[in-house]
C-alpha positions in Angstrom: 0.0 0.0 0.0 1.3 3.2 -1.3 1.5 6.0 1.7 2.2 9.5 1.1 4.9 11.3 2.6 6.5 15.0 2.6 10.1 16.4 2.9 10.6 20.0 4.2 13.7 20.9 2.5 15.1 24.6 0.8 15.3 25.4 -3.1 16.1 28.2 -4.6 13.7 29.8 -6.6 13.2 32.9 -9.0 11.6 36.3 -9.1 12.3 39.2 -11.0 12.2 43.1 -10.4 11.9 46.2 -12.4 12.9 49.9 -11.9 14.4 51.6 -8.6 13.3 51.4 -5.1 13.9 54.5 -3.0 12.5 57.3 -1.3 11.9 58.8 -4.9 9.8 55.8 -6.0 6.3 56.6 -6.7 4.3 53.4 -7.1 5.2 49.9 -6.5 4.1 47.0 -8.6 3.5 42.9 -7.2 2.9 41.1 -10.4 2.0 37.1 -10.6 2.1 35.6 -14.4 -0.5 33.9 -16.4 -0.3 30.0 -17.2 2.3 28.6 -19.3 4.4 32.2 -18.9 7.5 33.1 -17.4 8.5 36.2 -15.2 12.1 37.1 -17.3 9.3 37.4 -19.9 5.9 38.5 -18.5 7.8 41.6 -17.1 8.4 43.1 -20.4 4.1 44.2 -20.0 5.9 46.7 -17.2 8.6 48.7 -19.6 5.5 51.6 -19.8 5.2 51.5 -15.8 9.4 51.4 -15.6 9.7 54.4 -17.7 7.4 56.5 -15.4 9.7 55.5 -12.2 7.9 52.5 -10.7 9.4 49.7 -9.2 8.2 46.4 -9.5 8.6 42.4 -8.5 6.9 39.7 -11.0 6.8 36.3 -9.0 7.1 33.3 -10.8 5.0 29.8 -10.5 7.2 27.4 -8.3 5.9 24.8 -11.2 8.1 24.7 -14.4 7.3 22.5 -17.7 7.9 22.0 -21.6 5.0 24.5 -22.8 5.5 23.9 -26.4 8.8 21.1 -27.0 10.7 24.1 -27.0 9.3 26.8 -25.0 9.2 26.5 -21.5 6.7 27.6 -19.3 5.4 27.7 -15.4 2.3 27.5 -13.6 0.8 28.2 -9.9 -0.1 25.1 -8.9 -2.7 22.2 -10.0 -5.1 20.3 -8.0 -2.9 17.5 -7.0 -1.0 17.8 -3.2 -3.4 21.6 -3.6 -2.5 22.3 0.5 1.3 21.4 0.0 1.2 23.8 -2.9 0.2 26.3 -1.6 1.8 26.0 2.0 4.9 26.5 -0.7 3.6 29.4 -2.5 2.9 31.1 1.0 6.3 30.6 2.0 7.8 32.1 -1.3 5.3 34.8 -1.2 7.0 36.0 2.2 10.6 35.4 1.3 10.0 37.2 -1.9 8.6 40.7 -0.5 10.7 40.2 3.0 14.2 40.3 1.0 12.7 42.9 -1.8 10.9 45.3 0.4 12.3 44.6 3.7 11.6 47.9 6.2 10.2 49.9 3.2 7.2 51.7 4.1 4.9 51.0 1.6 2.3 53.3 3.2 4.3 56.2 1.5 4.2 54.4 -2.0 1.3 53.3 -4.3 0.9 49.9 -4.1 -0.4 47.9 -7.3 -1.3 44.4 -7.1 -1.6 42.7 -10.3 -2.9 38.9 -11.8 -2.9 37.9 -14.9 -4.7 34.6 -16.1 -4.0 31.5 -13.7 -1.8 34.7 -11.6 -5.7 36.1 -10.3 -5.7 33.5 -8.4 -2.2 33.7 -7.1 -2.4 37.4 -6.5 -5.1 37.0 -4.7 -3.9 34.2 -2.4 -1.2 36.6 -1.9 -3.2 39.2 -0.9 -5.3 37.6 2.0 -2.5 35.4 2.9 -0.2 38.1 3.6 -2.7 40.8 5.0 -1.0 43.2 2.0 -3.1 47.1 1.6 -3.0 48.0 -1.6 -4.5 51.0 -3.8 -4.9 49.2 -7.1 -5.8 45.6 -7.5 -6.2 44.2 -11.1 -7.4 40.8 -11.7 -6.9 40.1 -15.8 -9.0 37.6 -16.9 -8.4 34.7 -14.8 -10.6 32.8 -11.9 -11.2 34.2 -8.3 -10.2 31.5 -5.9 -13.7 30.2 -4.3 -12.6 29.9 -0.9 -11.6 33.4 -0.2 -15.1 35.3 0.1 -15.6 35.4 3.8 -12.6 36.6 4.5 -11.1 39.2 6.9 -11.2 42.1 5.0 -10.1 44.6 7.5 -6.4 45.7 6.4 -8.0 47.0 2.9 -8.4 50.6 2.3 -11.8 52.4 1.7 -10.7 54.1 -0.9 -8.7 51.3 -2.8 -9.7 50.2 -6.8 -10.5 46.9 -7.6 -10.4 46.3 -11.6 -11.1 43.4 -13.3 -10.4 43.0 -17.2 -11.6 40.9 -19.9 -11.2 41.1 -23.4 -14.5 40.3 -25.9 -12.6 38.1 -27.7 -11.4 36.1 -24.2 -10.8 32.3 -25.6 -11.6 31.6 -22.4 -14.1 34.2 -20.6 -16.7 36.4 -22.0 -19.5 38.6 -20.2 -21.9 35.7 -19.5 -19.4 33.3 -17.8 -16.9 35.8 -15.7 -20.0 36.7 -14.2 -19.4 34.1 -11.5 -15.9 35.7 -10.5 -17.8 39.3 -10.7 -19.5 37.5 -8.1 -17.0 36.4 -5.9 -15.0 39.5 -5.6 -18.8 41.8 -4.7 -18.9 39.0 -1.8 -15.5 39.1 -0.8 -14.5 42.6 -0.8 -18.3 44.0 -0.1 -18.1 47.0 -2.2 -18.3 47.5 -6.3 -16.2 45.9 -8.6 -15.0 48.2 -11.9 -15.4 45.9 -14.8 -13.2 46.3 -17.8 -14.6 44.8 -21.3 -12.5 46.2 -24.4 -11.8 45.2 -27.6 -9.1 41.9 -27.8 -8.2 38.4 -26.6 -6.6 36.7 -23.5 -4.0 39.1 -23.4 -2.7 41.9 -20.7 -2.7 45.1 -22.5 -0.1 47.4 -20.5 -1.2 50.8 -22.3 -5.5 50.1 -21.6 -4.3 49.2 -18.0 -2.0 52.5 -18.0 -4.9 54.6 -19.1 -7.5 53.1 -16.7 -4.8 53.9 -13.5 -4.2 57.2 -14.9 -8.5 58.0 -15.1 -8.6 56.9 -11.7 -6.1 58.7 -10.1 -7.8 62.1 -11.7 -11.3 61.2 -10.7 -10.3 60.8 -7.3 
């Protein structure tokens, strides 16, 4: 009889940043990848947030594979060992914004939370998990984890935006099906959700999402 077993042990694994971090730095960006992606290349949607001084980190799924036979891609985690995986994101998760941000005051900063795809999910994990304010949260056509509406939701700001974007020609959402996650968030966070249809596919458009922060930050 087969009997499962697990072995705590220490690897090394990969995150990449963007821009400069200082007392000058205006906005700060937490960034989780879609499936199948990379960070070294899923940061290159940042270059237009880079040139207007931000700094950023883009985690990357702990789970690497053969995407195409010669592309290589990574991904969150699947529904086999689900708990251990994410016990292991958790603890990445921490590591990663402990050795980037240390003692930084990210009061004094814009913070901008960002999923894109199979990231939602691991942006939001991130979110609840670690307690994290934020000013802008953008979840980019991907799923809302189930289990996270009844959650505390006493660290978030009143006056925070919560955006979620979805292109009409989504392979895999359109209007009638997101609903469900539309859902989820109005039950989670208890306030309004923006919604974000435009014209294109299951892609993260960095100059739509540039223009929507930029509208936001005059209205208010």
């Amino acid at each position: 009889m087969a009997t499962l077993k697990h072995l705590q042990i220490d690897f090394k694994a990969p995150y990449y940043t963007f821009g400069k971090l200082d007392e000058n730095t205006p906005t700060i960006w937490i960034a989780c990848h879609g499936y199948g992606q990379l960070a070294e290349y899923f940061i290159r949607k940042f270059r237009i947030f880079e040139e207007q001084g931000h700094f950023g980190v883009i985690l990357q799924g702990l789970h690497k594979f053969y995407f195409t036979q010669e592309r290589v891609g990574a991904s969150w985690m699947t529904k086999h060992d689900r708990e251990v995986d994410l016990e292991n994101q958790f603890t990445y998760y921490r590591r990663v914004l402990d050795e980037v941000y240390g003692d930084f005051d990210l009061t004094k900063v814009q913070v901008n939370l960002l999923g894109f795809s199979q990231g939602v999910s691991a942006i939001a994990r991130l979110l609840f998990h670690l307690q994290l304010p934020f000013d802008n949260l953008i979840l980019w056509a991907g799923g809302f984890p189930p289990e996270l509406p009844g959650s505390d939701i006493s660290f978030i700001k009143e006056d925070c935006s919560l955006i979620v974007a979805v292109g009409d020609n989504d392979e895999f959402y359109n209007k009638e099906n997101y609903q469900i996650n539309i859902e989820y968030l109005e039950k989670t966070f208890n306030r309004s959700i923006e919604v974000k249809f435009y014209p294109g596919n299951h892609s993260l458009e960095p100059k739509l999402l540039d223009n929507w922060l930029k509208a936001n930050s005059t209205s208010s």
